[in-house]
N, C-alpha and C positions, 0 to 999 in steps of 0.2 A: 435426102430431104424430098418432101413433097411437093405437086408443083400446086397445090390450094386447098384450099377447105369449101365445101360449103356452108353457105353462110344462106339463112331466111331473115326476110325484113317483114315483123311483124306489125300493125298499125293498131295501136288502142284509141279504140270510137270512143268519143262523146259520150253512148252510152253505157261505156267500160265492157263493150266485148273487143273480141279480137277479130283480126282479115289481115293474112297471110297475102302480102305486096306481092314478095320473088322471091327466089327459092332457085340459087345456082352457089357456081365454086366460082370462088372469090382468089386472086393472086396471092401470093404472101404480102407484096406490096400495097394492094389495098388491105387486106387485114392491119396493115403494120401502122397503116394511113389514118385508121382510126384512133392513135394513138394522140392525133392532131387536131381532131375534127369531131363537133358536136352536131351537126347539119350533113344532112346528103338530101342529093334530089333523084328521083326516080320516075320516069313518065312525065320529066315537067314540075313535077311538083315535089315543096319542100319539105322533108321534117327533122324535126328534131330526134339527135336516139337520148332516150330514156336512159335505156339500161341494157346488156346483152347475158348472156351466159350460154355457157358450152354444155351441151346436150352428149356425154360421154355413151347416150346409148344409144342415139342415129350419129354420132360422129357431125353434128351438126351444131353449128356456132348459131343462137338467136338473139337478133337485135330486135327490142321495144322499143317501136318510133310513137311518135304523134305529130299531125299534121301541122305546120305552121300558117299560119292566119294573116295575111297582108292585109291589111286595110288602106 
């Protein structure tokens, strides 16, 4: 068994492009974490994941976040 994946957290802009947050290897326990969790925070600030899917040809798991808005 391996000891993680990498995992990128993608941000979809307001204006429907994309920007690439972070981009490292993730433990099996946070990959597993997400099985719990619809929120994570990164630099302070919070988003929501959309959606993810596993990129079978970098070997790389991608989560779609979007920013969440406190008011």
């Amino acid at each position: 068994m391996g000891t993680g994946m990498k995992v990128c957290l993608i941000e979809k802009l307001s204006t429907g492009g994309l920007f690439t947050i972070d981009e490292r290897v993730w433990s099996t326990e946070m990959i597993e974490a997400l099985h719990h969790v619809n929120y994570l925070t990164h630099g302070g600030i919070e988003y929501e994941t959309i959606e993810g899917r596993l990129n079978i040809d970098t070997g790389v798991m991608e989560l779609l976040l979007t920013k969440v808005n406190h008011f």
